[in-house]
C-alpha positions as a LaTeX table, in Angstrom:
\begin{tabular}{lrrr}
\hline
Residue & $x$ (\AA) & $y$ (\AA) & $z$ (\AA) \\
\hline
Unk1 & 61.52 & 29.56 & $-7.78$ \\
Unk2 & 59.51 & 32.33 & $-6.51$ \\
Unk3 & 57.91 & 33.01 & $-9.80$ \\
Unk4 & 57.30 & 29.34 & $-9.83$ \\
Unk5 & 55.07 & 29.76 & $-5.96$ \\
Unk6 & 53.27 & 32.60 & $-7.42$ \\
Unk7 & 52.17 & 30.81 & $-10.74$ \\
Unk8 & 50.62 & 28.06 & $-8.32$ \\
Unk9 & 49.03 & 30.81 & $-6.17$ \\
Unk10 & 47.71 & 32.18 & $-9.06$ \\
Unk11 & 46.70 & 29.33 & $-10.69$ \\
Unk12 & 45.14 & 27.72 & $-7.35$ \\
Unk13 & 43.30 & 31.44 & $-6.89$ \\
Unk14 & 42.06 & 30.90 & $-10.43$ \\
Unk15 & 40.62 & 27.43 & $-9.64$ \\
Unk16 & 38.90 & 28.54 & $-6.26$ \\
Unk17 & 37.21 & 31.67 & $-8.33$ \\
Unk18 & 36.16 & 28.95 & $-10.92$ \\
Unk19 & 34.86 & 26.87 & $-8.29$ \\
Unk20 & 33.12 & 29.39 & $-6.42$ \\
Unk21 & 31.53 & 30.39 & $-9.27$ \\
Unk22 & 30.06 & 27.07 & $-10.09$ \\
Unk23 & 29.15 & 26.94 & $-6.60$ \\
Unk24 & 26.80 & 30.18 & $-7.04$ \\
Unk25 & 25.49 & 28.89 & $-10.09$ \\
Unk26 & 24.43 & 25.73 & $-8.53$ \\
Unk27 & 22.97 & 27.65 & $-5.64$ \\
Unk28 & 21.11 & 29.97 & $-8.12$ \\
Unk29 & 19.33 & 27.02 & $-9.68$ \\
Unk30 & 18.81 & 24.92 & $-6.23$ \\
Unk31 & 15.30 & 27.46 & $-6.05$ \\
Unk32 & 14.10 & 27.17 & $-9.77$ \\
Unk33 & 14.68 & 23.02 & $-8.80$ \\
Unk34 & 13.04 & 22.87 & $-5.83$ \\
Unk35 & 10.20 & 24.81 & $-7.78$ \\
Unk36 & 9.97 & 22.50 & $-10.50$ \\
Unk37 & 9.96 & 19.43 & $-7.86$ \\
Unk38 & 7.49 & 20.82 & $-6.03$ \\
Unk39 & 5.14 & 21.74 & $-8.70$ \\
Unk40 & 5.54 & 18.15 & $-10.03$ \\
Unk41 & 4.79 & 16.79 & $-6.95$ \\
Unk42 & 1.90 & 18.82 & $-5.88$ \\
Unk43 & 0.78 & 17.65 & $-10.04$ \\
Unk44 & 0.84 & 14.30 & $-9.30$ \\
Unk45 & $-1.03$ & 14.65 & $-5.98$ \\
Unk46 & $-3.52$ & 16.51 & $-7.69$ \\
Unk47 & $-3.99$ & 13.62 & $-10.21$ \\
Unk48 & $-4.23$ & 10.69 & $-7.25$ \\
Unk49 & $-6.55$ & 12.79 & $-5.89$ \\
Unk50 & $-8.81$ & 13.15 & $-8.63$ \\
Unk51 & $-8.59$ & 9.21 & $-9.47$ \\
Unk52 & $-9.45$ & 8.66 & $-6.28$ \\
Unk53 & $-12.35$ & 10.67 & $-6.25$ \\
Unk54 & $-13.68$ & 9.28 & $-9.70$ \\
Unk55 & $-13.36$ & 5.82 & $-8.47$ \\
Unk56 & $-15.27$ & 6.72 & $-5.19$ \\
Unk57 & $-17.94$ & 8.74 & $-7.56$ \\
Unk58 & $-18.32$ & 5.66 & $-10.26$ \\
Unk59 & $-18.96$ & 3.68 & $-6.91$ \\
Unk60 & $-21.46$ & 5.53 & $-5.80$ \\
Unk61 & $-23.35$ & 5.65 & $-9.10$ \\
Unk62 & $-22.66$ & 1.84 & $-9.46$ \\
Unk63 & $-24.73$ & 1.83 & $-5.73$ \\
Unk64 & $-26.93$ & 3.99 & $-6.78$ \\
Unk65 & $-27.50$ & 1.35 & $-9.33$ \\
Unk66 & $-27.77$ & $-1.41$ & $-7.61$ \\
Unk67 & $-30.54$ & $-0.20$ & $-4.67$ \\
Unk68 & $-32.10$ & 1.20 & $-8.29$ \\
Unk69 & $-32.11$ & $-2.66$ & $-9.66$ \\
Unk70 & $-32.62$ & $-4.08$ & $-6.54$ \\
Unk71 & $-35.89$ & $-1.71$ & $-6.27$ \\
Unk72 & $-37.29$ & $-2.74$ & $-9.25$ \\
Unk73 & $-36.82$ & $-6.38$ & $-8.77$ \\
Unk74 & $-38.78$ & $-6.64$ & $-5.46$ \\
Unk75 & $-41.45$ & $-4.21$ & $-7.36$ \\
Unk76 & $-41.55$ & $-6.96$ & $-9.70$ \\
Unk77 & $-41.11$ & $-9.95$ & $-6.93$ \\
Unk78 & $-44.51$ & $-8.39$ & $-5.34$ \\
Unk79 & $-46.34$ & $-7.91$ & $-8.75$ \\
Unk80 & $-45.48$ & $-11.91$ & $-9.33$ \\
Unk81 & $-46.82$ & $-12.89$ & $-5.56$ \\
Unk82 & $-49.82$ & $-11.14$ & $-6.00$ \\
Unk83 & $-50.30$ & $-12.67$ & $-9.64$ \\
Unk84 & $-49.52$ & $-16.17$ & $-7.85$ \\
Unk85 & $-52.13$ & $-15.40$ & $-5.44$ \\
Unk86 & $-54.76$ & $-14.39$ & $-7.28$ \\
Unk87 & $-54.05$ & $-17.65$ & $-9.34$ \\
Unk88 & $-53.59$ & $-20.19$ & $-6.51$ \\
Unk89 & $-57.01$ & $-18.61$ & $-5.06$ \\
Unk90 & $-58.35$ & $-19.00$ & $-8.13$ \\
Unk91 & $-57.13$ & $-22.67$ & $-8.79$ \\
Unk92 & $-58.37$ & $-23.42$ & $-5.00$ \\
Unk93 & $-61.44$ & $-22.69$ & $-5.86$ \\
Unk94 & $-61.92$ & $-24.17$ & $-9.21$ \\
Unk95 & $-60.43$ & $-27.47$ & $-7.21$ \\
Unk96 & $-63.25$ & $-26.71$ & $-4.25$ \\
Unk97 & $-65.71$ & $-26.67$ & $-7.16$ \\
Unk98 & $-64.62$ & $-30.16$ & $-8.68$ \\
Unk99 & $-64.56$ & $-32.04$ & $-5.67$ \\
Unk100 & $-68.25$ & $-30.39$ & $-4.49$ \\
Unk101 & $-69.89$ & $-30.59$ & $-7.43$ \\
Unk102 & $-68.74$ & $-34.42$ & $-7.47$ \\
Unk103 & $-69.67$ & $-34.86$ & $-4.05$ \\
\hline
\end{tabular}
């Protein structure tokens, strides 16, 4: 029976060395883990970020744009009012000329 105490011993020795064991391998890999975790995450940041700034730079340019647009179309507004004008004085005094030189 005593041979029979010192198998389990032995046995339950053998199976807290195996466990230990697994334990320090797990704890050997916990850093190269975390590593890899953080890298990803700090990858992925990096990548919002960078979206984020293109969108906010295509914005920009698309404002840019638009005041560039918008620039050119009250250029062109004012060329068309002073065409208008110079035709509506023009037509005023073609009209003037009808009715005085009826009158």
């Amino acid at each position: 029976m005593d041979e029979k105490r010192i198998q389990q011993v032995l046995e339950i020795e053998k199976r807290a060395q195996e466990i230990r064991a697994e334990a320090l391998r797990e704890a050997q890999q916990l850093p190269v883990q975390a590593e890899r975790e953080s890298q990803a995450l700090i990858e992925k940041a990096r990548n919002a970020a960078q979206e984020e700034a293109r969108l906010v730079i295509a914005k920009a340019r698309e404002s840019e744009q638009t005041a560039r647009l918008l620039a050119m179309a009250e250029e062109k507004n004012r060329q068309i009012e002073a065409l208008a004008m110079g035709n509506f004085e023009r037509a005023v005094g073609y009209v003037l000329k009808q009715v005085i030189g009826r009158g």
